[in-house]
C-alpha positions as CSV (number, residue, x, y, z in Angstrom):
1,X,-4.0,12.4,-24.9
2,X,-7.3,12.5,-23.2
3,X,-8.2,15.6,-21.3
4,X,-6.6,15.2,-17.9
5,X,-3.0,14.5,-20.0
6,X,-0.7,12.7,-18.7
7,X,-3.1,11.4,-15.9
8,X,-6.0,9.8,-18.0
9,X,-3.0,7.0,-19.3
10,X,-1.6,4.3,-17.4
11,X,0.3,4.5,-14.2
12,X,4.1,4.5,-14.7
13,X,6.5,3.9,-11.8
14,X,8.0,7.7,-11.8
15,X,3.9,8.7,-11.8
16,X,4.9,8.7,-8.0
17,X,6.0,11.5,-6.4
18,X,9.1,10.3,-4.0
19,X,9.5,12.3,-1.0
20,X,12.0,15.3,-0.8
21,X,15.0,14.0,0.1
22,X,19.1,15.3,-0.1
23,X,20.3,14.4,-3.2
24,X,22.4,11.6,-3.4
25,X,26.4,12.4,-3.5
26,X,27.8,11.6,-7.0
27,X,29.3,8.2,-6.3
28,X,30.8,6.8,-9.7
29,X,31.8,10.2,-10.7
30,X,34.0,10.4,-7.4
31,X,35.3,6.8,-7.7
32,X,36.3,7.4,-11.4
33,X,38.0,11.1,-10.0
34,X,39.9,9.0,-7.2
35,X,41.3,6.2,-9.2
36,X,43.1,9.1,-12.0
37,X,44.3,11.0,-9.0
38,X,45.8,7.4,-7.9
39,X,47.1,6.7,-11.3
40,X,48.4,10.3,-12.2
41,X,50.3,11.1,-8.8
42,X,51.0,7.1,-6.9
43,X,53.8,8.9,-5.1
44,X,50.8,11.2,-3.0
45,X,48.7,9.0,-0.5
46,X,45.2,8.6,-1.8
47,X,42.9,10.8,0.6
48,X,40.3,9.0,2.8
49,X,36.7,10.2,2.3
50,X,34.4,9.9,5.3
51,X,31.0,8.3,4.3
52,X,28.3,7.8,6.5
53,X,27.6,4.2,7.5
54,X,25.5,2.0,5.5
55,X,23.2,1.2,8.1
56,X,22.4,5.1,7.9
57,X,21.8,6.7,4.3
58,X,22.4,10.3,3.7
59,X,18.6,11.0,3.0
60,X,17.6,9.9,6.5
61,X,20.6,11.7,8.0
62,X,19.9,15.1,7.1
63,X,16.4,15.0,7.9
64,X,15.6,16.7,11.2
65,X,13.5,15.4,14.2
66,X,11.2,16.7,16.0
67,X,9.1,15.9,19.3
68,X,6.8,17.6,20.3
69,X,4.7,17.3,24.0
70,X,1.5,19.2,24.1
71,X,0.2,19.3,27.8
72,X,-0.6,21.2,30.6
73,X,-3.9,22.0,29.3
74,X,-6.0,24.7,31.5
75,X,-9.1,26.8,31.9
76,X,-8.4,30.9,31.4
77,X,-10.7,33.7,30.6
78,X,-14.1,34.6,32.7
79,X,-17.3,32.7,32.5
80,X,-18.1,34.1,28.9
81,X,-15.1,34.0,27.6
82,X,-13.6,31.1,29.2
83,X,-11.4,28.8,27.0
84,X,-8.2,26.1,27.1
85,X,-5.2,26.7,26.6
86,X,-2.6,24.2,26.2
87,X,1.7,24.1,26.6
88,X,3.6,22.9,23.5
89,X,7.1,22.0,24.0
90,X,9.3,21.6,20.8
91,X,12.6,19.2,20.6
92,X,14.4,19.8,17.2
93,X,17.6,19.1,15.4
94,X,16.4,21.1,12.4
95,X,18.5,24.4,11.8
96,X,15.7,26.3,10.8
97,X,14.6,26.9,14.3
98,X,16.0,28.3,17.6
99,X,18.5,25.7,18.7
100,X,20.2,28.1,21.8
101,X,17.5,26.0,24.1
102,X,17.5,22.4,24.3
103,X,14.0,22.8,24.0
104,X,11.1,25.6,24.0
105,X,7.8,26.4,25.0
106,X,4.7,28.2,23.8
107,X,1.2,28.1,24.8
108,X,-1.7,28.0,22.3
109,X,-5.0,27.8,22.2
110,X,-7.6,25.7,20.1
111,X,-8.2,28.1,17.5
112,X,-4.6,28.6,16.7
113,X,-4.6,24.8,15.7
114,X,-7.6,25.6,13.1
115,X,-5.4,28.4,11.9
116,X,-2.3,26.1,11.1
117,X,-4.7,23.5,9.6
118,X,-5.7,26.1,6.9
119,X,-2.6,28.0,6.3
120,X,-1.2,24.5,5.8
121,X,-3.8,23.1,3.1
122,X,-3.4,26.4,1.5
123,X,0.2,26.3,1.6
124,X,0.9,23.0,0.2
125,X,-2.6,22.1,-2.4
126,X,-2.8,18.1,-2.8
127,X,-1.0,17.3,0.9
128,X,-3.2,15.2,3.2
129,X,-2.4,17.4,6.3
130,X,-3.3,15.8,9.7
131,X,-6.3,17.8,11.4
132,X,-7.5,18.5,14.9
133,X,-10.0,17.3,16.6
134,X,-13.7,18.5,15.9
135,X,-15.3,21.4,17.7
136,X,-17.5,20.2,20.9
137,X,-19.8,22.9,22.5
138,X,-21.6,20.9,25.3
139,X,-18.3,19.6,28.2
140,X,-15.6,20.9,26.5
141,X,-14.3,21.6,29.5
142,X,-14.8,17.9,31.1
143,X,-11.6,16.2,32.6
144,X,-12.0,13.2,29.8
145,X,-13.0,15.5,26.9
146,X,-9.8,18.2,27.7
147,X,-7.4,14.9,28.0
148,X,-8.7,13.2,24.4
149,X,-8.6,16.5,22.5
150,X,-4.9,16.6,24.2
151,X,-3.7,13.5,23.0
152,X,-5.2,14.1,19.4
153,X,-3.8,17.5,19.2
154,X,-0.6,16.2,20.4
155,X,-0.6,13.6,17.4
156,X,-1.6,15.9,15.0
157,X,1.3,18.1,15.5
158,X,3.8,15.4,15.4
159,X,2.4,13.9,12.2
160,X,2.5,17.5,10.7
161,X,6.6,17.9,11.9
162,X,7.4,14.0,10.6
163,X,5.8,14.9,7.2
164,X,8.9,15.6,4.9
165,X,7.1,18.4,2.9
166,X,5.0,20.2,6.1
167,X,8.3,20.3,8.6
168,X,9.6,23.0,6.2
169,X,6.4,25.2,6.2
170,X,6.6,28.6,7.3
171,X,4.0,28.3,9.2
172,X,4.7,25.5,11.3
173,X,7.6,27.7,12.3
174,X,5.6,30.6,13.4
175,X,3.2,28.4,15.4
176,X,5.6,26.2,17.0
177,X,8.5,28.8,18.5
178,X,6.5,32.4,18.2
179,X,6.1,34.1,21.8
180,X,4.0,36.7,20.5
181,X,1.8,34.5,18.1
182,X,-1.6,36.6,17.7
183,X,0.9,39.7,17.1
184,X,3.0,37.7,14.1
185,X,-0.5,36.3,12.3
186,X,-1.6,39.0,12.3
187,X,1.4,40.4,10.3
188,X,1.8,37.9,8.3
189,X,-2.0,37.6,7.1
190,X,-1.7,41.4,6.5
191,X,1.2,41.1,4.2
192,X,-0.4,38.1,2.5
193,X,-2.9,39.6,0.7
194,X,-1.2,42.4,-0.9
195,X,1.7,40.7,-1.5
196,X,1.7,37.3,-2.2
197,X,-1.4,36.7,-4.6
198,X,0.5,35.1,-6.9
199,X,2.0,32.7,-4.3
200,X,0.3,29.5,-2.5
201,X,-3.0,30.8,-2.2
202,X,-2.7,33.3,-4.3
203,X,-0.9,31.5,-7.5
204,X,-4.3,29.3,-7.5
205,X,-5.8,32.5,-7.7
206,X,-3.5,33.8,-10.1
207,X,-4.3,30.9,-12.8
208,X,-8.1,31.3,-12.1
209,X,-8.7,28.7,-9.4
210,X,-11.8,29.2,-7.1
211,X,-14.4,28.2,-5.2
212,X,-17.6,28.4,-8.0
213,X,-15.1,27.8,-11.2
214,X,-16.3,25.0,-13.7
215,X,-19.0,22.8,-13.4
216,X,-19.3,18.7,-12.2
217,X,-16.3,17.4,-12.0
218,X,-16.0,13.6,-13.9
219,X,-13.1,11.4,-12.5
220,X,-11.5,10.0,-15.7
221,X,-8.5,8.9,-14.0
222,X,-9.4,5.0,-13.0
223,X,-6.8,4.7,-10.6
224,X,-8.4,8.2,-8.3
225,X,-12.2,6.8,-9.2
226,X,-11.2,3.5,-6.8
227,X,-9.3,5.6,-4.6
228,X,-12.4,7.9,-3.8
229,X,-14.8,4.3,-4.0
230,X,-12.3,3.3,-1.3
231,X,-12.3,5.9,1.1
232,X,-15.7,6.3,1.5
233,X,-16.6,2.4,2.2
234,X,-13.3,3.0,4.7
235,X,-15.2,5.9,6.3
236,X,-18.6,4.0,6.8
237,X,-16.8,0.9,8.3
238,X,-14.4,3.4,11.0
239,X,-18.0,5.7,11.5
240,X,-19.7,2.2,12.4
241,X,-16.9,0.9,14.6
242,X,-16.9,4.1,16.0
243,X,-20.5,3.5,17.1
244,X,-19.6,-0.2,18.6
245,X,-16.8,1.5,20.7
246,X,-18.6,4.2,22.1
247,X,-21.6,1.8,22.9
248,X,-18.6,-0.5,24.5
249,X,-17.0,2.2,26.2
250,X,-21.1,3.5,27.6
251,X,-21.3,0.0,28.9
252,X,-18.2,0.0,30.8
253,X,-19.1,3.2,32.5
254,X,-23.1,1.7,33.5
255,X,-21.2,-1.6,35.2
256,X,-18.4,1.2,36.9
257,X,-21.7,2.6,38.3
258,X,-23.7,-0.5,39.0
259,X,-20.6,-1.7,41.1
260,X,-20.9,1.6,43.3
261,X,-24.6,1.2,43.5
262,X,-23.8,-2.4,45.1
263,X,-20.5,-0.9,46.7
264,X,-22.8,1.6,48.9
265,X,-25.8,-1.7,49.7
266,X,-23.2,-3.9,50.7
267,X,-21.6,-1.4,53.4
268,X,-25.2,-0.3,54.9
269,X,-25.5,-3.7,55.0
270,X,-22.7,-4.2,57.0
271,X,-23.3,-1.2,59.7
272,X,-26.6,-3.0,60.6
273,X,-25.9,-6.7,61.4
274,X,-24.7,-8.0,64.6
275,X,-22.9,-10.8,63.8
276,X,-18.9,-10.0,63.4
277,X,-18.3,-13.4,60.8
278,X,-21.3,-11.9,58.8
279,X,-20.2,-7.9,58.7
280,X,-16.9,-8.3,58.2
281,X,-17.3,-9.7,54.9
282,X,-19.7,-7.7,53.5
283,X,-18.0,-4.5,54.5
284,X,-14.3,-6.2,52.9
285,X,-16.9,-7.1,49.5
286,X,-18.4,-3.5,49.8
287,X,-14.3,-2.3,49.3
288,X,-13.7,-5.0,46.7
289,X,-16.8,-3.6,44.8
290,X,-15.8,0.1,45.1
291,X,-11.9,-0.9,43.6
292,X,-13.8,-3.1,40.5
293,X,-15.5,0.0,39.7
294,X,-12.3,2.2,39.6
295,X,-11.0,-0.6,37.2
296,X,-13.7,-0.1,34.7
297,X,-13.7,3.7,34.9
298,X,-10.0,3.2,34.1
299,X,-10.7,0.8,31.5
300,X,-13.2,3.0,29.9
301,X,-11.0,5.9,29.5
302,X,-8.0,3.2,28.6
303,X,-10.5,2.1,25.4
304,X,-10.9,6.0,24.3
305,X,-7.4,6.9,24.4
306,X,-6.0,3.8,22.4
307,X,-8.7,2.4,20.1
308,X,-11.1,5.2,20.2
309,X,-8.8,7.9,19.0
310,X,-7.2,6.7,16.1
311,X,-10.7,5.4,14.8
312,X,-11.7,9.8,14.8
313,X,-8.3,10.4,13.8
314,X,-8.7,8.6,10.3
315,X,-11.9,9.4,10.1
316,X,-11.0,13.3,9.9
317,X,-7.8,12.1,7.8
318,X,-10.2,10.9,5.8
319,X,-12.0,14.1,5.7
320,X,-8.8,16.2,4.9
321,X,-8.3,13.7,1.9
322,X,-11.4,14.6,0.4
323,X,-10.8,18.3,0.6
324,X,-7.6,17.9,-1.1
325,X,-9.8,15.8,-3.6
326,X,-11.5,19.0,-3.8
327,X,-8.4,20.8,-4.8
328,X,-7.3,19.1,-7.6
329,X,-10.8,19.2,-8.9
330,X,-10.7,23.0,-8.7
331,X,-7.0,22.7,-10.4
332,X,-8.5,20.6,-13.5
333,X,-11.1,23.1,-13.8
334,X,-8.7,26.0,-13.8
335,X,-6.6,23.9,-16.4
336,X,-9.5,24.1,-18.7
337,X,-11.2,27.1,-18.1
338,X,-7.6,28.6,-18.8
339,X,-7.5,26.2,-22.0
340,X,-10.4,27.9,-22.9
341,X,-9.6,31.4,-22.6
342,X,-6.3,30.8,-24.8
343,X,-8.7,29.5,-27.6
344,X,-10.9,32.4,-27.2
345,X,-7.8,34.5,-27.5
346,X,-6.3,32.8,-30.5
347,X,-9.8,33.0,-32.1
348,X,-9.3,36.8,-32.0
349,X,-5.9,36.8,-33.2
350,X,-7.1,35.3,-35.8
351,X,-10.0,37.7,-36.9
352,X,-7.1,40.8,-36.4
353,X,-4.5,38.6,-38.9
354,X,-7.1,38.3,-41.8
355,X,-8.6,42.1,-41.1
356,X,-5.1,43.6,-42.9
357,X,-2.7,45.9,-41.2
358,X,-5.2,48.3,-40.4
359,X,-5.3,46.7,-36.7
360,X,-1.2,46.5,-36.7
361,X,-1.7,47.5,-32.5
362,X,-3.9,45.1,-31.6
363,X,-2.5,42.6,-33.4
364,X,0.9,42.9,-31.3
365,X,-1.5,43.8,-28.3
366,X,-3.4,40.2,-28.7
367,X,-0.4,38.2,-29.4
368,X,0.9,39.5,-26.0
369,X,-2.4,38.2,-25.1
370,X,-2.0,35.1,-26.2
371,X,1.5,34.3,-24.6
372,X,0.1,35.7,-21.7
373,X,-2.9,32.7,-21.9
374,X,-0.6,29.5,-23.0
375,X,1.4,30.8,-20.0
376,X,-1.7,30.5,-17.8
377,X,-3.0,27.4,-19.6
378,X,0.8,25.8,-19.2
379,X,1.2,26.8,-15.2
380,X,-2.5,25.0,-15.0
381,X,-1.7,22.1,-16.6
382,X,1.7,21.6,-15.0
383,X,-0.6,22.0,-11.4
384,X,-3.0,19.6,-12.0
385,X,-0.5,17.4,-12.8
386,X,1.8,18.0,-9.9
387,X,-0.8,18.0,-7.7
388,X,-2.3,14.2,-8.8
389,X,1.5,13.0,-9.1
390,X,1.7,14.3,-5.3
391,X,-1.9,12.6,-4.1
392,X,-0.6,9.2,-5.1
393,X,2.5,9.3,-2.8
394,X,0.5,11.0,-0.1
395,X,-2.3,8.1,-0.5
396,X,0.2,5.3,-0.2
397,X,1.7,7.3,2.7
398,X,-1.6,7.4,4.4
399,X,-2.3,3.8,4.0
400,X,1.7,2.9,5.3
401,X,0.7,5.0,8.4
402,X,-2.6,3.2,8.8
403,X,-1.7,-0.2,8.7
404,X,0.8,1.0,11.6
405,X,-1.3,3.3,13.4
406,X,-4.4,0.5,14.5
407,X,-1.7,-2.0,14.7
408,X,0.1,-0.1,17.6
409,X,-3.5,1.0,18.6
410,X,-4.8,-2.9,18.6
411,X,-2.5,-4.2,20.5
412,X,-2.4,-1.2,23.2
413,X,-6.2,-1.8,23.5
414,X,-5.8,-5.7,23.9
415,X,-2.7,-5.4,26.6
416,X,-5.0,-3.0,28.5
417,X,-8.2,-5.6,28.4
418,X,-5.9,-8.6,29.2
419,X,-4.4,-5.8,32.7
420,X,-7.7,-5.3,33.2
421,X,-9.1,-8.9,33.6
422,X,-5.5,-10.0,35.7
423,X,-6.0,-7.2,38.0
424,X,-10.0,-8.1,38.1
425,X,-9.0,-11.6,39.0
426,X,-6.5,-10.8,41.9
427,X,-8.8,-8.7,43.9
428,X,-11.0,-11.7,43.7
429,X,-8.8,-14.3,44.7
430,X,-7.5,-12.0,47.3
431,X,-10.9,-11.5,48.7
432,X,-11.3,-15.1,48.6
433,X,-8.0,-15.9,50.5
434,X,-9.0,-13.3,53.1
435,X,-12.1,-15.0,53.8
436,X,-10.6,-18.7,54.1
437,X,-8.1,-16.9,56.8
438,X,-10.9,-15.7,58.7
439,X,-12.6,-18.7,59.5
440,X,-9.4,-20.6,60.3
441,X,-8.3,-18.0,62.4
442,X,-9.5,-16.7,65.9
443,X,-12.9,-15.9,66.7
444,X,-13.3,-12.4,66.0
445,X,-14.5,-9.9,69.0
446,X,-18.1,-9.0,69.5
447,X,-18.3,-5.2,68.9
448,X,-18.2,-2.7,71.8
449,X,-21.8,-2.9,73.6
450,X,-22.6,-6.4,73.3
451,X,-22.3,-8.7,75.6
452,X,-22.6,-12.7,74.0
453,X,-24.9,-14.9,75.4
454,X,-24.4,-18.8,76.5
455,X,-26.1,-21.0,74.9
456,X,-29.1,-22.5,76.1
457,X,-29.6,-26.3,76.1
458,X,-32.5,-28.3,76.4
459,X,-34.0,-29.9,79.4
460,X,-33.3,-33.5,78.2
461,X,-29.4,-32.6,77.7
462,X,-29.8,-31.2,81.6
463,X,-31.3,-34.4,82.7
464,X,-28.6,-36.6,80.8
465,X,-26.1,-34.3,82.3
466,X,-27.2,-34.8,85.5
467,X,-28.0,-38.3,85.3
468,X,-24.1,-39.1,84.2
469,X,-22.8,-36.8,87.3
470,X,-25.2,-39.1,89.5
471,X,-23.5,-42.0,88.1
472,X,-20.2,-41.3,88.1
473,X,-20.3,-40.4,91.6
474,X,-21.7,-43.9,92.3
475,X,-19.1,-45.7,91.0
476,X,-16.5,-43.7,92.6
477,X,-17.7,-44.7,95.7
478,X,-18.5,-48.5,94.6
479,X,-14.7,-48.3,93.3
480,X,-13.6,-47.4,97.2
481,X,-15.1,-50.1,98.7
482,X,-14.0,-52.7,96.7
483,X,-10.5,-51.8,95.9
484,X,-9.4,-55.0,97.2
485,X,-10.7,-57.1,93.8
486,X,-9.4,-54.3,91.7
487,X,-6.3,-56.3,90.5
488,X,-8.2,-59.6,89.6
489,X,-10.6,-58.4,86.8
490,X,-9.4,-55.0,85.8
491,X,-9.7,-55.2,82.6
492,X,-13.5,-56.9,82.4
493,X,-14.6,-54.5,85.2
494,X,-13.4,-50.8,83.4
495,X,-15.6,-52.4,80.1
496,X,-18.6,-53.6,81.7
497,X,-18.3,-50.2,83.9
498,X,-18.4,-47.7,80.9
499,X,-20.7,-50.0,78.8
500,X,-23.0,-50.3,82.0
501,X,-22.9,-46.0,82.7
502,X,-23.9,-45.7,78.9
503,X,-27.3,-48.2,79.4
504,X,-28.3,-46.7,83.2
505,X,-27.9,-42.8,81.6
506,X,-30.5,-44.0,78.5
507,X,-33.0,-45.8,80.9
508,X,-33.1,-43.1,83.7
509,X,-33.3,-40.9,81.0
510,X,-36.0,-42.4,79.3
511,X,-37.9,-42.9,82.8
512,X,-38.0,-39.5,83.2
513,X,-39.3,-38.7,80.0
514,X,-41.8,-41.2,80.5
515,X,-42.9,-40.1,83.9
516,X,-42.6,-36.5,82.4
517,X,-45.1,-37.5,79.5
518,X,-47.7,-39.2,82.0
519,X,-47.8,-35.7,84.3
520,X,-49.0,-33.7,81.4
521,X,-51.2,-36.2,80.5
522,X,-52.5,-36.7,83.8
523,X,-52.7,-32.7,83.5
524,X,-54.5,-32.3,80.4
């Protein structure tokens, strides 16, 4: 056996701690019970046992739920003092907490979560507990920033009450359903100190666990060496994609602004210019701009709260995994630094057995010593053990919840770009449509103040124009006086007639241009 026991071997299958569950009703014991009743007594019916259904087991049954809504989240406190505080409201089945309400309320601030964060990882050594979101000093109290540390605490506390090991913590109790909540930590840290040293904190304490004990800690265990390999190439990948959607979410936010900037053009534009068909338009594109850059600010905030948050949310998983890392590395050196003291101990013994029965006290004295240290040495050993049997479960638990968590958080991110581009398409093609009906329709009204002027033509059209009225009253009268011959040549008479108008129009027009053309040169 190597020096981390039981660890430094091969895997087996039971290495992996299975989640506490009910235990499972003795099933051939009460079959083989039923069928002797049936066979000693056939005369008394046989008594129907109700079972749950298959579809749910036992295990599943007796596990409460939990939902919990964190919202509301608000400013209190003066300008120096000034913090948020935020509503959590609790939906349980478990028995362990006030069921009279349907549901209940407290309010809490950002430093109680911190507080539940530690109590839990000191409560429960080797559990990957979910943490909040990091401290932020510049616009913590910025609509976007208040809503994101909202959602994430919000999932944190839900991943805390789904855990099958945290839902039964003290703790959690206290901090989900306490009305006087700074009055009860205070109380309960108070009595922890004193009292419970040998307990949670205190019963790492108790078998010499702390922060400077031992020296470098050397993985030996192959299968936690490529589990800590792994999670730091995870957390350089999810820190760099991180980085690509912030830059992705900054760009959204510069177009959101560009389109205001060409929002605000486009209607000073439109107050200037005269023409109705010209500033109607660009006052409807001014609109259209102004709703494009709503959509983007929309679609900014949509990429935070989907993608962007469960990227930071493994990345501080993946923080809390290393500090329970840190744990069992402080429970192996306990292990041995206990190991240690027991030799030291036995050492001694041994110098008191061969000294004679001159030393017959301190002989009894150290061999209470020494039960005393293989007790020590036995609790370490069975930690470290517990503790690494406990990290494997928990680290295929985290990876389960992973694969789910950016699935769900994909596809959220991918239906909201896909919304994004439909709705960016309609307000084109509705702009589009708009203008088509506008130059099919009506002419649109000058605006109030301006009065349209005719059209001016040119003197040539004035000349043809009065060249053809000349004409046509010509031929009204050359029509009158021969009306008699009308029915003889009709037909030949209306062609040559229009044909003959068309030819006397061009050449009086052309003499006058002509004539026109020698005056000025006659001028000049």
């Amino acid at each position: 056996m190597g020096p981390l026991g039981p660890l430094g071997a091969e895997a087996e299958p039971e290495a992996t701690l299975p989640e506490p569950t009910a235990p499972a009703p003795p099933v051939k014991e009460l079959a083989s019970r039923t069928r002797t009743t049936q066979s000693s007594s056939i005369s008394s019916p046989p008594r129907t046992r109700q079972q749950p259904p298959p579809s749910l087991p036992v295990e599943q049954a007796s596990k409460p739920t939990f939902s919990i809504i964190v919202g509301d989240p608000h400013t209190v406190g003066n300008a120096a003092n000034s913090h948020t505080v935020y509503t959590v409201i609790t939906t349980t089945t478990s028995r362990a907490y006030n069921n009279n309400a349907s549901a209940f309320t407290v309010t809490r601030r950002y430093r109680d979560f911190l507080w539940l964060y530690d109590r839990l990882h000191d409560n429960s050594p080797g559990i990957i507990v979910p943490p909040p979101p990091e401290k932020q000093a510049v616009g913590r109290f910025e609509s976007q920033f208040v809503e994101s540390r909202r959602m994430a605490l919000e999932r944190m506390l839900n991943k805390i009450a789904g855990h099958p090991v945290l839902q039964h913590d003290g703790d959690l109790k206290v901090f989900l359903e306490s009305e006087a909540f700074n009055v009860d930590i205070k109380h309960k840290d108070r009595a922890r100190d004193p009292l419970l040293a040998a307990e949670s904190k205190g019963f790492m304490s108790s078998i010499g666990i702390s922060s400077g004990s031992g020296g470098k800690f050397i993985e030996h265990d192959d299968w936690f060496h490529d589990r800590r390999i792994y999670l730091d190439a995870l957390e350089a990948q999810l820190k760099a994609l991180q980085k690509s959607t912030e830059m992705v979410v900054a760009q959204r936010r510069g177009l959101a602004d560009t389109c205001g900037d060409l929002s605000a053009s486009l209607h000073n534009l439109a107050s200037v210019e005269l023409s109705p068909s010209l500033s109607g338009p660009l006052d409807a594109l001014g609109d259209l701009q102004l709703r494009v850059q709503e959509l983007y600010n929309r679609q900014a905030m949509q990429d935070i709260l989907t993608l962007g948050i469960v990227i930071d949310e493994y990345i501080r998983l993946i923080a809390s995994i290393s500090k329970a890392f840190t744990q069992r590395q402080k429970a192996y050196h306990a292990w041995h630094s206990a190991e240690q003291k027991l030799q030291t101990i036995k050492g001694m013994q041994d110098k008191l057995l061969r000294a004679g029965r001159t030393q017959q006290d301190r002989i009894q004295q150290m061999q209470a010593d020494v039960s005393d240290a293989e007790r020590r040495s036995h609790q370490a050993r069975l930690l470290f053990e517990d503790m690494g049997r406990l990290m494997r479960g928990e680290l295929e638990r985290f990876e389960r919840e992973k694969v789910e968590d950016f699935k769900s958080g994909v596809e959220t991110f991918l239906e909201g770009a896909v919304e994004a581009q439909k709705e960016l398409i309609e307000l084109w093609e509705t702009y589009l449509y708009q203008l088509d009906a506008d130059e099919d329709g009506p002419p649109t009204a000058m605006p109030a103040g301006i009065r349209a002027e005719p059209e001016q033509k040119s003197d040539g059209q004035l000349r043809r124009e009065n060249a053809k009225a000349q004409l046509d009253a010509e031929n009204a009268a050359e029509s009158g006086a021969g009306g008699e011959h009308e029915g003889e040549d009709e037909g030949s008479l209306g062609g040559t007639t229009v044909r003959d108008s068309e030819e006397i129009i061009s050449g009086r027009a052309s003499e006058e241009l002509a004539d026109e053309g020698r005056e000025r040169r006659e001028d000049a």
